[in-house]
N, C-alpha and C positions, 0 to 999 in steps of 0.2 A: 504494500500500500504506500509507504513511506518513498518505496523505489518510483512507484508510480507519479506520486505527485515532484518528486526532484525532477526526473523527466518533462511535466510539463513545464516546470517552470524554467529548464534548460532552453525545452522548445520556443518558451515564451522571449525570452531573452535573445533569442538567436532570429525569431520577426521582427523585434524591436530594433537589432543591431542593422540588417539588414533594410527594412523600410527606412530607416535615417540615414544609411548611404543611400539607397534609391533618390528618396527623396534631395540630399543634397548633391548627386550630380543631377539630378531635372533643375533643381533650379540656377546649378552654377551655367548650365549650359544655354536657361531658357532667360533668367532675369537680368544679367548685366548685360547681355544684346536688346533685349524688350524696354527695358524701364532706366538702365543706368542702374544698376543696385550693385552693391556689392557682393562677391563672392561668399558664399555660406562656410563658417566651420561646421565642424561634426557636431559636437554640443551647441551651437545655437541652432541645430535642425533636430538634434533631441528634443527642446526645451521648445521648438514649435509645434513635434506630434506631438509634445503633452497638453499645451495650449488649445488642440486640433482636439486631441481625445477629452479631455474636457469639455470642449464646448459642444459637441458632438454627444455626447453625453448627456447633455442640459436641455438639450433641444430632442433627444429622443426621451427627458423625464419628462415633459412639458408637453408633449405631444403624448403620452400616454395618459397623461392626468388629464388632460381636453378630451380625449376621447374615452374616458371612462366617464364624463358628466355627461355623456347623451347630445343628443341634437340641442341646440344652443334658442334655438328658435323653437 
């Protein structure tokens, strides 16, 4: 059981690792041609899927508490 959940949370860490490089070559590649931005570290593309899962998060609590009060009308 114990073996099972270190596993997931291996697995979890190693999406996490990867979507933050994904996501910081999309943006080194996409936003300092598009907008003038600066190039992304690693940790401040961490620290924007937290940003991202969070709000992401708040908008999927928000949308189930509206739709659990029923037609509004």
């Amino acid at each position: 059981m114990i073996f099972l959940q270190l596993q997931r949370l291996i697995a979890a860490g190693i999406v996490v690792l990867v979507a933050a490089l994904l996501l910081r070559w999309l943006w080194d590649i996409t936003m300092p041609q598009l907008f003038h931005l600066p190039k992304a570290s690693y940790w401040q593309v961490v620290r924007l899927l937290l940003i991202l899962g969070i709000a992401a998060e708040t908008v999927l609590l928000i949308v189930a508490q509206l739709t659990s009060l029923g037609p509004l009308l």
